[in-house]
N, C-alpha and C positions, 0 to 999 in steps of 0.2 A: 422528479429527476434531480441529481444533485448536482448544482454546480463545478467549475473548476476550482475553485480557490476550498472546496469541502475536502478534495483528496490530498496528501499528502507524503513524502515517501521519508521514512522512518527507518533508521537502523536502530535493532532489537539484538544488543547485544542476548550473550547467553545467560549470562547472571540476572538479565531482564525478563526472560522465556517463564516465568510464573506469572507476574504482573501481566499479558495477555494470553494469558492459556496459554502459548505455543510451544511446541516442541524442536524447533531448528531458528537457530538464530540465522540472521540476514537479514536485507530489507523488505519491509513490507512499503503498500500503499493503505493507508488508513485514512478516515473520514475525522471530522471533525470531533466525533465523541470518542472517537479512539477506539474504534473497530476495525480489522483488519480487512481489508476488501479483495486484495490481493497476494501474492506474495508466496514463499519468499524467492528472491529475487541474490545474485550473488552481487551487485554492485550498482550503485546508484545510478548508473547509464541505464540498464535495463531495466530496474522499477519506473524512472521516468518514464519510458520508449512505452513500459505498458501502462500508465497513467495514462497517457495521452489518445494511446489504443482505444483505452476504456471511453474514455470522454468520445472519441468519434464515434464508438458505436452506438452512445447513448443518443447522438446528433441526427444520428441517421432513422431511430426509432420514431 
């Protein structure tokens, strides 16, 4: 299971959307190798609110 401090939220501009495969810019939550775990998310409140999401329900497993 991955730590807190492993996710992180990340805006992916659109001139960036090749450098992680993705096709819609916004934030993501990405892991420390720079894989997208979540996303995308339209504003850094909401990728937080679901980083955190994530981590509890990892807590509760």
């Amino acid at each position: 299971m991955r730590t807190p401090k492993d996710l992180m939220a990340v805006h992916v501009p659109r001139e960036d959307l090749g450098d992680y495969n993705l096709s819609e810019a916004g934030w993501y939550a990405m892991d420390d190798g720079g894989h997208v775990i979540l996303g995308p998310f339209e504003s850094l409140p909401l990728c937080d609110r679901a980083i955190r999401d994530r981590l509890e329900q990892q807590k509760e497993i």
